[in-house]
N, C-alpha and C positions, 0 to 999 in steps of 0.2 A: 539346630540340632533337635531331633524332636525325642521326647522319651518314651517310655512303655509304661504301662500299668507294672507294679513292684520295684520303680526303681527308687531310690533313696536319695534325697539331699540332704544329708548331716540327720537330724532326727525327720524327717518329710518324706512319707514313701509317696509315691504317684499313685492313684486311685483311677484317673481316668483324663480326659480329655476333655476343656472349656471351652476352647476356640482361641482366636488369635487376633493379634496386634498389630501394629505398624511396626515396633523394636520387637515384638518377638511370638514365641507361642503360648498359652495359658493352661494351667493345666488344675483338677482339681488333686489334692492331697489330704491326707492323713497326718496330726502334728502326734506322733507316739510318744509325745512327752506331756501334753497337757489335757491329750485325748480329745482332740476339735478338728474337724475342715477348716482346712485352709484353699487362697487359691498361689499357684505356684506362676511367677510367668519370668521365662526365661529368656536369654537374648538371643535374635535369630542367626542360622550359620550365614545369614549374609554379613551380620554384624561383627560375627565370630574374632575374625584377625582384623578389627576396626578399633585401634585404640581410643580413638576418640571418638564415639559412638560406644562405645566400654564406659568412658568416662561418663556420657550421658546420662546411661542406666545407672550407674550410679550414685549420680547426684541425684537423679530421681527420686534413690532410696532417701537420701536425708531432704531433699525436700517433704516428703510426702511426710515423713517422719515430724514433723512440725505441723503438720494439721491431727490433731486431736478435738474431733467433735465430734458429735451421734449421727450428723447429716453425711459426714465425708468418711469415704471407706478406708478403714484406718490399713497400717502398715505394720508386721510380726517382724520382719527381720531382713537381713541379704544374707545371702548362702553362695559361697564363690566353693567350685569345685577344681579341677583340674582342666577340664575343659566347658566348665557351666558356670555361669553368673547368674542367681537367679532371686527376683525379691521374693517375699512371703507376705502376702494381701491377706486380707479379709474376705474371706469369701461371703460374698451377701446373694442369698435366696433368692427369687423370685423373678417376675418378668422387669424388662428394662423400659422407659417410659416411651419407649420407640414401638415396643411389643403392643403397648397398651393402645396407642395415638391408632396402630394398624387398623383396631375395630373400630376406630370413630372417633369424635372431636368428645371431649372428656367435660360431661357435666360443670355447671362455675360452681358449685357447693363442692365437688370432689378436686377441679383442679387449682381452686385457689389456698386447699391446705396445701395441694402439692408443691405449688411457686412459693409460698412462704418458708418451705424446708429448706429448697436449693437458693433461696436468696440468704437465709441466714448462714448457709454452707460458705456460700461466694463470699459474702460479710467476716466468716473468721478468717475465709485464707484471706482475703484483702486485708485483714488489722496485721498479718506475719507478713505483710510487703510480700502475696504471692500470689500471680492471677493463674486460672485455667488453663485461657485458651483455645481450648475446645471442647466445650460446653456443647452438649447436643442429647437431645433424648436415647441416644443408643449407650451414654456414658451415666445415663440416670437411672437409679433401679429404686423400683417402688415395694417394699415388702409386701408380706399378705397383713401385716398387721398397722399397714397404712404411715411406715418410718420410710424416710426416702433418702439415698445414699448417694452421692453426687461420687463417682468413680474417675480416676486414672488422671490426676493431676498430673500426670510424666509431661506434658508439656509448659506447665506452670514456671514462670522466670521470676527472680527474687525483682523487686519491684526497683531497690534501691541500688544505686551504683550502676556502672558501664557494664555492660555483658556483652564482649566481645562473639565476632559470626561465629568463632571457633567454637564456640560454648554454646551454641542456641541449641533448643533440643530437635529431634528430629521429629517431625507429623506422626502418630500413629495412622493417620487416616488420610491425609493427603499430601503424597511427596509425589512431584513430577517427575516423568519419567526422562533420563537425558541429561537432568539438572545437574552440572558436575560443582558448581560453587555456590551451591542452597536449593531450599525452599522456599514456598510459603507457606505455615504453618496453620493449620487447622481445617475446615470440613468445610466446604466451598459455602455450605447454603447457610451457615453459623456464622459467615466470617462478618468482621466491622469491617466498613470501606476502606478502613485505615489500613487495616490487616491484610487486604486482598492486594492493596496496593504494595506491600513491601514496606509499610511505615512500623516505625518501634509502635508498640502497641502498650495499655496498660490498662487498669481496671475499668474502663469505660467500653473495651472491647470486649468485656465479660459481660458486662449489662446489653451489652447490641446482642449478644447471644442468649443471655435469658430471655430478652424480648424477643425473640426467635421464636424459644421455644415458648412457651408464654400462649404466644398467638398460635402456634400448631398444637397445641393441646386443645385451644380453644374454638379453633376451627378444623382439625384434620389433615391439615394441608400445610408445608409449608411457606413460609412467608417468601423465600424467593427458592425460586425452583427452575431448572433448564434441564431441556435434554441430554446436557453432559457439563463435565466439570467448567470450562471456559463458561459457558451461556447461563450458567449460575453466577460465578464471578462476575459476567456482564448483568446480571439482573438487580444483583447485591447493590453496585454503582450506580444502576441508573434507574430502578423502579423501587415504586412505593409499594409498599403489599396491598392487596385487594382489601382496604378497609370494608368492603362492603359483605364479605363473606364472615364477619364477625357478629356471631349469633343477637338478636333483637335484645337480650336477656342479658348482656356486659353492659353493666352501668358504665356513665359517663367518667367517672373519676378511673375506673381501668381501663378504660381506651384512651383517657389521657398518659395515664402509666407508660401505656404500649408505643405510642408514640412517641414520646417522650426518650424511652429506651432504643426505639428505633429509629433515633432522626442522623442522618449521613454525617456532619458536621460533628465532630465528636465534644469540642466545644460546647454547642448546645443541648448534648445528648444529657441525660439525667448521669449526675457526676457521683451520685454513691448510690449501690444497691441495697445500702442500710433505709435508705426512702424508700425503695418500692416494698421493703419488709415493712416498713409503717403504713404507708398506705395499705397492703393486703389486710395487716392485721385491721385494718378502720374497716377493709368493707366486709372482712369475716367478721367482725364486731358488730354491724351495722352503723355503727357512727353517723352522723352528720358528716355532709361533705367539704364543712369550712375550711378544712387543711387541703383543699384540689389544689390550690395554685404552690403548691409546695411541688406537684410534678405537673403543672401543664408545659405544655413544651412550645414555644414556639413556631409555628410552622410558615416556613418561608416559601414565596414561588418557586415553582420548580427549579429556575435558571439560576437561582440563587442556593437551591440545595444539591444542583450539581455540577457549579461554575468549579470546588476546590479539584476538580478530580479532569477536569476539560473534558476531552472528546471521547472520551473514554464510553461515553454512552453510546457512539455507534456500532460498539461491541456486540448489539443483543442479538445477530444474526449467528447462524452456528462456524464457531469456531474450531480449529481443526490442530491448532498448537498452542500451548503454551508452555514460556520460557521464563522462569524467573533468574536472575541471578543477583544471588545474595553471597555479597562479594566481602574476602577478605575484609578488605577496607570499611566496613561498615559504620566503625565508631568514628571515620576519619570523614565520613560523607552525611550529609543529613540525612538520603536516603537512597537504599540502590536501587539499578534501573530496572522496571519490571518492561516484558516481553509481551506480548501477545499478538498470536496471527488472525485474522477474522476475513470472514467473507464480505463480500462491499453490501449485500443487501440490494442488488440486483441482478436479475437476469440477463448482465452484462460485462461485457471484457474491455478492461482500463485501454484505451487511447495509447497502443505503444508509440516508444520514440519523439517525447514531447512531453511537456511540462505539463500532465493532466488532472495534476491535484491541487485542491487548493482550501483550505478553516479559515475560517472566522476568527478574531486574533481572542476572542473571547472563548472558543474550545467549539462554541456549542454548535458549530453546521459546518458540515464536511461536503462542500463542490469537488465532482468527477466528472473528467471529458470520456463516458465511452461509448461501444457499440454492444446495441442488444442483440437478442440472438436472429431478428431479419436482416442483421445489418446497416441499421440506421444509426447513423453518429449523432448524440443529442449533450447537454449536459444531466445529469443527478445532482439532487440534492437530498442530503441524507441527514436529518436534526437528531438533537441527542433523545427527544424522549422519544423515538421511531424506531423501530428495527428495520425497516424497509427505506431502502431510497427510493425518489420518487422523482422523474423523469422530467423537466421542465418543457413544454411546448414553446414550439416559437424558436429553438436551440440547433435544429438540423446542423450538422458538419460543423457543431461549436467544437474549441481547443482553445489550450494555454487557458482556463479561467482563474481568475483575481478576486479576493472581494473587497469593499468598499471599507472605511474604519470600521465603519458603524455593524456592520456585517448583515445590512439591510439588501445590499444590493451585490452583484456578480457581473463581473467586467469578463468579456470572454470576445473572441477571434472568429466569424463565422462570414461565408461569400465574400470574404479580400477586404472585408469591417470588424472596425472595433465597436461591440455593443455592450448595452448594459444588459439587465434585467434584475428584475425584484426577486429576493433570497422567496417568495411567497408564488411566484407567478406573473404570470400576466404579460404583456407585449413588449418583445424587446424595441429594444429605441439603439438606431442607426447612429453613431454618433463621428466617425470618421473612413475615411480607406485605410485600407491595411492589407495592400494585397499579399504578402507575404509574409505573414505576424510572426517573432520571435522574443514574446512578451510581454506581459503591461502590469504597472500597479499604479495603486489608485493614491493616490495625498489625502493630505488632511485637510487641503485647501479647498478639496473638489474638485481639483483636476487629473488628469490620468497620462501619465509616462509611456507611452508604448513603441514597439521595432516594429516597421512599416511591411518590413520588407526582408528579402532573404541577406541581401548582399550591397552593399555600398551606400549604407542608408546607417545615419547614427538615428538619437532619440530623437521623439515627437513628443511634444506635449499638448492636450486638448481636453475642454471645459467636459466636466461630464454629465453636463448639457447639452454637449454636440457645441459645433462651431468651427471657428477658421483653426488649423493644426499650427502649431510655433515650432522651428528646428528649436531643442533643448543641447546635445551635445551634435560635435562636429567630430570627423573621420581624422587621425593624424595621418602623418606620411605611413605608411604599411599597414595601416588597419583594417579588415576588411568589411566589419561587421560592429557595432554595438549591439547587446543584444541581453532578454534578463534582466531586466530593472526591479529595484528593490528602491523605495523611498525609507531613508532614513528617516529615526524616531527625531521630532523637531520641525523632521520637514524641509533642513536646510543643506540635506546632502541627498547625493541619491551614488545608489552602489549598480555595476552592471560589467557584462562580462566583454572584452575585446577581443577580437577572432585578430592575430597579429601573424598570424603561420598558416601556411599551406597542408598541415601534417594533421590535422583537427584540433580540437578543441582543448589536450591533455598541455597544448603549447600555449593557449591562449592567457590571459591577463584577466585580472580582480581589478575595477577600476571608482576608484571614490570619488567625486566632482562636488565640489560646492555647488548650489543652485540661489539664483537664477546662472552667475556667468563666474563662477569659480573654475580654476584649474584643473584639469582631471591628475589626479596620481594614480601608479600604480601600487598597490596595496598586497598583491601575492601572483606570483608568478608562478603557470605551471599548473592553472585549474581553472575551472569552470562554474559556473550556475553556484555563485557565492551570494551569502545572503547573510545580515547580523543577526543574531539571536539575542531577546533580551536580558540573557546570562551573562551576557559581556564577550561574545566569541561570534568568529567569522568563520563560518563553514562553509564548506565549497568542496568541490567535487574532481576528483581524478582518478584516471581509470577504471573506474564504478567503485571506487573505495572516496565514503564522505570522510573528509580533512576539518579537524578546527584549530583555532590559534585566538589567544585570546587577543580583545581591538579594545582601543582606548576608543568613547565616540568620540570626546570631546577633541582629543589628535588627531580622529581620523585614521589612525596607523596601528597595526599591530606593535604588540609588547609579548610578545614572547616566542615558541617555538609552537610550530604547526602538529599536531599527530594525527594517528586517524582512530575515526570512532567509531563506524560502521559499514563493514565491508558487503558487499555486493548489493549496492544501491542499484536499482533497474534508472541506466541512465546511457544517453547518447553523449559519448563525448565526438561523435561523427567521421572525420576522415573526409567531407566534402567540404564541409564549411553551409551547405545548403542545408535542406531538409532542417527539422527542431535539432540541429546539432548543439549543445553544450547545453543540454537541459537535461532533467533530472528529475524523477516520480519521488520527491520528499515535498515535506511542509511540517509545518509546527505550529503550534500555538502558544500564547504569550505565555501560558504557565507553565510551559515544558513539556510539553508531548509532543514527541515527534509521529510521523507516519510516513511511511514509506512503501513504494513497493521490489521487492524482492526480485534480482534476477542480474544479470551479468549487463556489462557496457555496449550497448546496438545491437545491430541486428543477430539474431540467431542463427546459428550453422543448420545446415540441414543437405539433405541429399537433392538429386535430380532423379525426377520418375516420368515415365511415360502414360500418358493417359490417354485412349481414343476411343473411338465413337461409343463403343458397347458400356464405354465405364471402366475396361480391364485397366487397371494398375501394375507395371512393370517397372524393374530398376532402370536407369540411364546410367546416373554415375552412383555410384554407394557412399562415397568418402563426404561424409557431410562437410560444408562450408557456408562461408557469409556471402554468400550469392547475390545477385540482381542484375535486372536489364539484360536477360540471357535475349538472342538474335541470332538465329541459324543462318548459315551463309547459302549462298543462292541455289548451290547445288544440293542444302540441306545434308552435307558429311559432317561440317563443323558450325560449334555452337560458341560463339560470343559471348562470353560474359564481363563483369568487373565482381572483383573477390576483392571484400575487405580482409587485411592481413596489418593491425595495425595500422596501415594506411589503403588507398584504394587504388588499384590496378586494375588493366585489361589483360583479359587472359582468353586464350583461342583453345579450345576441348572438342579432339576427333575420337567423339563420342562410340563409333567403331572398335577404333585402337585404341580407345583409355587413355589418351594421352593427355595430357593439362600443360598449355606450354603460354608461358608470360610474356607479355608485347611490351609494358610500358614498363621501364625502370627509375625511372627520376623519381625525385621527392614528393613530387605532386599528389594531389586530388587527381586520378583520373577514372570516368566512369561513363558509364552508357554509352558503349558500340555501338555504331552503326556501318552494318555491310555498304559497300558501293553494290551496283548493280553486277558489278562482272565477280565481286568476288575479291579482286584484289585486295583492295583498301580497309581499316575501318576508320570512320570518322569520330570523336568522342570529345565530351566536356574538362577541362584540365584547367586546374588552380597553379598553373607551371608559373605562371609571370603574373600572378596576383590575384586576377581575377576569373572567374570561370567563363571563356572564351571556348572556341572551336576549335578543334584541332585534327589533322589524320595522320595515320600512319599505314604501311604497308603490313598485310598481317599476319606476314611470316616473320614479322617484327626487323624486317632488313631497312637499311637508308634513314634519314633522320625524319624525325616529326615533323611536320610542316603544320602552322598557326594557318587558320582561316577567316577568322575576325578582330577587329581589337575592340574592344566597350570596356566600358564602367558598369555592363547591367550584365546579371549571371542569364548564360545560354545554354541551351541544353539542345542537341540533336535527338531526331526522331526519327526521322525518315528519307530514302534517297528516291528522286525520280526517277524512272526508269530510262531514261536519258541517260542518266547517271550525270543530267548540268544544272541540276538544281537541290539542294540539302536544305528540305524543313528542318525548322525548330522552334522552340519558343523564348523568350526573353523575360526577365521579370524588369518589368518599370517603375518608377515610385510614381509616377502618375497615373500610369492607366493597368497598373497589374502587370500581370501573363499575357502577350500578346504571340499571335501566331506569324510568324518570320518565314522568309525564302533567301536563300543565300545562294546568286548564279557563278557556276563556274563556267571558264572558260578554258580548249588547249581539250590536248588528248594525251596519253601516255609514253610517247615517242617527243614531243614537243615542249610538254610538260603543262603544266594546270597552273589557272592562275586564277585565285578568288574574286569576283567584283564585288558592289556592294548590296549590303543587307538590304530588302525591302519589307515591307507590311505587310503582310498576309490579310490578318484580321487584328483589328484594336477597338474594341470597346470597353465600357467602365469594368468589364466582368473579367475573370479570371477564363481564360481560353488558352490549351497546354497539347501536346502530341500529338499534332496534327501529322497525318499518314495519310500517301499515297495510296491511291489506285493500283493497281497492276496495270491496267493503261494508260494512267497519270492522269487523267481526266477529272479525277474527284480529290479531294480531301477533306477525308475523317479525323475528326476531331472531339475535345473534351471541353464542355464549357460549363459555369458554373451560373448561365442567366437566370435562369429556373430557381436559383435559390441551394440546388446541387447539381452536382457532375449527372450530366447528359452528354451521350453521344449525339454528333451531326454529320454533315457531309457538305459541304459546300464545292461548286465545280471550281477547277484550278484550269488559266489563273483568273478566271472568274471575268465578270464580275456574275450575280446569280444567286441565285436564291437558296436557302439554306434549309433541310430535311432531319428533323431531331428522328436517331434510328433506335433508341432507346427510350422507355417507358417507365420506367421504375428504378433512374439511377443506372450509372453507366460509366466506366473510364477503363481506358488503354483498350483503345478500337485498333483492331485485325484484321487485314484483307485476306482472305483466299486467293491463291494464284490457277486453285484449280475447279474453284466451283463459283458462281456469285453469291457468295455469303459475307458477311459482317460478324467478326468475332468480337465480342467485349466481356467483361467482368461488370457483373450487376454489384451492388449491396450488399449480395449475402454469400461473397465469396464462390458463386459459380459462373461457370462459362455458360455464356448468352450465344446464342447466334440467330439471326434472321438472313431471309436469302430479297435480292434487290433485283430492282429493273430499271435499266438506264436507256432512255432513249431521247433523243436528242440533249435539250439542257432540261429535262424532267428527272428526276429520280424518285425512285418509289421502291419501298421494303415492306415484308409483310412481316406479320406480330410476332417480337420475339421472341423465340423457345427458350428454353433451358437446352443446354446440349447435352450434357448427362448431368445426370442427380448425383455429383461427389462437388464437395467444396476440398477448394486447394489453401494453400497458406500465403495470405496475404503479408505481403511485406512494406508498409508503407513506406510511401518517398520513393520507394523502386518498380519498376515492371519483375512480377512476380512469375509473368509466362511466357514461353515463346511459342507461336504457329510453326511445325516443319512444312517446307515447300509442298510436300505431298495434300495439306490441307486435311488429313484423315487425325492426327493427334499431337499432341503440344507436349512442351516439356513441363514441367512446374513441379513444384512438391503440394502433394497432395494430402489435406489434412485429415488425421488418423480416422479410424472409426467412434475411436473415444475423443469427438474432439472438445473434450470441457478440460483433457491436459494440456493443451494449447490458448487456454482462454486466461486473462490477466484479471483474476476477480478475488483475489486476497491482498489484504494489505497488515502491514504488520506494523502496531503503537509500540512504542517505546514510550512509558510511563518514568517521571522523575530522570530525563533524559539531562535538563539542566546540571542538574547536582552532578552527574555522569559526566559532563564537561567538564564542570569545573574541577573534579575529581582525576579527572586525567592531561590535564591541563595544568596542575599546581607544580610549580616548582619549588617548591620548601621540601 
């Protein structure tokens, strides 16, 4: 409610207008009964119908009402109206020490009377058990006659007894917006670490704020500062104030003060502001400095003054949310969880669909698998005193990274090996295959737990020093996968996830093993990417909502009831069983910060557009979906795809007619179509009978499925000869990787088809995957990772022959033209490549290749994201926005005091 000049509260007419508060608006008055200014400040109409925020401003009043001293601006009365609550202040004259600071850092002769006023201030309300709070030079007013008034205790809590969240006062100055169940109270660039964190706070976060201001009077500036409220909060945690910018002319005993008042740890923070009023008065006395060590302060290495708060220093990059919630339960919890969103600190987007994060269990270094903006997959390393991550050489097409105990070294997935490298730099060291990783962590032993492979492959263990690999667990009957290993604290268990279902990963099994040759138990049914936390809770992942239930270690076995804690974890629980299926963008650190990143379970919905030569972008289909491995059929009417829906199917879309019509309905995995050559058929990968095998169907979806292979090793189809008697694909091996496969048919349509057996295409140590036909069958293009990354090649089919890399800077999922000699592929950085070729006899030869047009599409890893229409002039794909930094994965959001949050939702008493 705001008033007018002439209005009247009981004897207090309104004179004019002061400005305003975080509870309300302030006004100057006329007191007609003792004949004096006053200042009026009343509660605002958001507060209006707010009983308890009524309550607040009230206690206000009898708080304030007990500080009685010449430094602190006293309190006339409360005046309730009919629709007005309003107190009656002191009005105090003159500029506020913020007004003062504006023209310059404040002589030490003028501003050391000043800090001796506000510390004796802080000193009476600390003997009534009552701190500030928000202590800041816009609340300090300096008369003309040199008295200085320490203003607007409203946030001040009595020191003694529980103070329920109900009760806490509301910010004048900083309430988040959104926040439905609290704040955090007081002025970002004032606050104590403890304060910023959501911890009860007490007279020691009055002194972190005197020394605030202390040092901005005395330098100008101050002491932590960001371009917006977040990147203050992250500066407050994680840096020191620029001691160097403290004028030549502060003796050493006040720069011991300042330190002192300013050290993170509030333990060693200077524990009465009654000291720093002794020391001013010594050095405005001039005294001898034999009482310094009364405030020297200890000052610890960095790692040790910001180990209590963890990772929280990789905050200092601009932040773009923050969420506190300060929860009912306050007095029932040690402390509630604080929120924050923050950007990664590079010019780069988090590794979807894969386990891409990974801390140091000691908070202080944050490892990320992602891609910068050319498209190069690398790791980051991101330290707490840095605001910038920084890119580790040596790491190309690294994922899933781990770190070491020590948190010296970073275990990571890169060319079909498990490597190490130094958290510092320097060359990675080879230390096993792993042609299809789903995993690893490192022991306290120095050896390293990792999933070799996509599919029919338990744990490996290997020295991490390189050396001969040991099988660690073994596959039971139905199991398809181990996968996600966590080594238990001790050392003598390890926890990992069991793929037991063909439906993905929401079906799969939590599994505990004693190590070396204990039993495996199942531990939680029904989730994924479980891992212990040192709060005593097992958290683990279902349908992108993360689950905890508290775990005895020493049983091994949960003891209580599962709930969930944090809903829309960006996490694959899959639907193949292949690709980083049942992994999950969380991590933690041993003192309870969690980090995650934000966003729904797999792949993203999105539409079908047409793209060609010129660049023009057009709709195909509108209705977004979970798309991949789209394949037009011969005559180019209908487009192929698999649609995850819960689970994954084949679905046939006459892109004409709109129509979307479903091939495959079993329970299975089924995914990546491929046309025959006439058109009939498609061919596709399906988890039907266990394992991912070959299979086709007819693709009006009439007659039964018919199996084309049987293995233990996952297959994937690619490509048909034009023959239509030979069906590329590739295989994943535990020996030799992705190898390139031909499967001959024999029989025609009238007589019927009948599979022979798989042969070798291409097998070497290296990961080699999609290999495709010719349009005369002559050649096959393919994808191999010899190079160190994905390169296209060509080798003559069925060979044997020399082999033509048609790609130069990174290359996968090669495309023939049917109607021109050209090579399609996707480079690095999300655009279409093409070069045109010349084949003559067993020679082939391409020239350098273009870009086909300047638009990137949306990459969807694990899947073919495009398809070529027969016409050879434009592809299908989703093509990414104009803006495309809203498609990029470069926020991750801490959960501060995330333990206690367990535990808090977890208790059953």
């Amino acid at each position: 409610m705001s008033l007018t000049p002439g209005t009247r509260l009981g004897p207090y007419e309104v004179t004019g207008t002061l400005g305003s508060g975080g509870m309300g608006e302030v006004y100057r008055a006329r007191d007609t009964r003792l004949d004096r200014d006053v200042a009026v400040k009343i509660v605002s109409e958001t507060f209006a119908h707010d009983q308890e925020r009524l309550a607040r401003f009230q206690r206000e009043a009898k708080t304030l009402a007990a500080l009685n001293h010449p430094n602190i601006g006293g309190i006339y009365g409360l005046e309730e109206a009919a629709d007005v609550t309003a107190l009656v202040l002191e009005l105090v004259e003159g500029p506020t020490l913020a007004d003062r600071i504006a023209h310059g850092p404040i002589a030490l002769d003028e501003a050391l009377p000043i800090a001796r006023q506000i510390a004796e201030a802080l000193e009476a309300a600390h003997e009534h058990g009552i701190i500030h709070r928000d202590l800041k030079p816009a609340n300090i007013k300096v008369r003309g006659d040199g008295t200085v008034k320490v203003l607007d205790f409203g946030l001040a809590k009595v020191l003694e007894g529980d103070v329920p969240a109900a009760d806490m006062s509301m910010s004048p100055t900083l309430s988040v917006a959104g926040t439905r169940m609290g704040v955090i109270l007081g002025t970002a660039a004032y606050m104590a670490p403890e304060q910023a964190r959501g911890k009860t706070v007490d007279r020691r976060a009055d002194i972190w704020a005197f020394g605030c201001v202390l040092y901005e009077m005395l330098t100008g500036r101050g002491a932590f500062h960001g371009d917006d409220v977040s990147v203050t909060l992250a500066a407050v945690m994680m840096k020191e104030p620029d001691w160097g910018a403290l004028p030549a002319t502060v003796p050493s005993g006040l720069r011991r003060l300042l330190r002192s008042c300013l050290e993170k740890d509030p333990k060693r923070r200077l524990q009465a502001i009654g000291d720093a009023r002794l020391e001013i008065e010594r050095l405005l006395s001039g005294a001898p400095g034999e009482g310094d060590t009364a405030v020297i302060a200890v000052t610890l290495p960095l790692w040790r003054r910001v180990l209590p708060w963890g990772v929280a220093g990789v905050l200092g990059a601009a932040f773009v949310t923050v969420l506190v919630l300060w929860a009912p339960w306050r007095n029932a919890a040690p402390s509630a969880p604080v929120r924050l969103e923050t950007a990664i600190g590079a010019d780069a987007s988090i590794v979807n669909l894969t386990a891409s994060l990974a801390v140091s269990a000691d908070g202080s270094t944050l490892a990320f698998a992602a891609q910068n903006s050319q498209g190069a997959q690398e790791l980051y390393v991101r330290r707490l005193d840095e605001l910038r991550a920084t890119p580790l050489t040596g790491t190309a097409g690294a994922r899933n990274p781990f770190f070491s105990p020590d948190g010296q070294w970073i275990g990571f997935f890169a060319d079909g090996k498990v490597k190490r490298i130094a958290v510092t730099g320097g060359a990675a060291v080879t230390l096993a295959d792993a042609a299809d990783d789903r995993g690893g962590a490192w022991a306290e032993d120095g050896s390293i737990i990792f999933q070799p492979a996509t599919a029919g492959s338990g744990l490996l263990r290997v020295s991490s020093a390189g050396g001969t690999t040991a099988v660690l667990t073994d596959l039971e009957a139905g199991q398809f996968t181990h996968r996600w290993p966590q080594v238990l604290p001790g050392g003598n268990a390890i926890m990992y996830t069991a793929h037991t279902s063909v439906t993905g990963f929401d079906d799969a099994v939590v599994v505990v093993q004693p190590i070396p040759d204990g039993a495996p138990r199942v531990v939680q049914r029904g989730g994924y990417y479980g891992r212990y936390l040192p709060s005593g809770h097992l958290v683990y992942m279902h349908k992108g909502t993360l689950f905890a239930v508290p775990f005895d270690l020493q049983l091994l076995a949960p003891t209580g009831q599962a709930v969930p804690v944090i809903e829309g974890v960006r996490a694959y629980s899959g639907g193949s069983g292949g690709g980083s299926a049942g992994s999950a963008q969380v991590a933690w650190t041993d003192d309870g910060v969690a980090i995650y990143v934000a966003g729904q379970d797999g792949p993203d919905e999105s539409p079908f557009q047409w793209i060609d030569r010129t660049g023009n972008v057009t709709m195909l289909r509108v209705t977004p979906t979970a798309w991949g491995n789209p394949q037009f059929s011969p005559d180019g009417r209908r487009l192929a795809i698999d649609i995850r829906t819960g689970q994954t199917d084949v679905f046939v879309y006459e892109w004409a007619r709109d129509t979307l019509t479903r091939v495959t309905f079993d329970a299975a995995e089924d995914m990546k179509p491929i046309w025959t050559p006439d058109g009939r058929r498609l061919a596709f990968r399906s988890s039907r009978d266990g394992n991912f095998n070959l299979y086709w169907q007819r693709a009006d979806g009439s007659g039964d499925v018919q199996r084309l292979t049987e293995s233990q090793n996952l297959q994937t189809p690619t490509s048909w000869h034009p023959s239509g008697k030979f069906l590329a694909f590739y295989e994943t091996r535990q020996t030799t990787g992705q190898d390139l496969m031909v499967l001959p048919l024999e029989g025609d349509e009238t007589s019927g088809w009948k599979p022979g057996k798989p042969t070798v295409f291409l097998s070497t140590p290296f990961n080699e995957i999609e290999p495709i036909f010719s349009p005369d069958g002559r050649w096959i293009a393919y994808q191999s990772q010899e190079s160190g990354r994905f390169e296209v090649y060509v080798r003559p089919f069925p060979g044997p022959g020399g082999r033509w890399q048609v790609s130069t800077d990174g290359g996968i999922n090669p495309v023939w033209s049917r109607t021109r000699p050209e090579i399609f592929y996707a480079n690095s950085d999300n655009r279409l490549m093409v070069t045109s070729y010349r084949a003559e006899g067993d020679v082939f030869a391409t020239d350098k290749p273009q870009v086909w047009v300047d638009r990137r599409f949306i990459l969807r890893p694990g899947f073919i994201s495009f398809a070529l229409h027969p016409d050879g002039g434009r592809f299908a794909l989703a093509a990414a926005p104009d803006n495309e930094s809203a498609l990029r994965q470069d926020k991750l959001v801490f959960v501060f005091n995330f333990f206690d949050e367990l535990r808090r939702l977890t208790r059953t008493n």
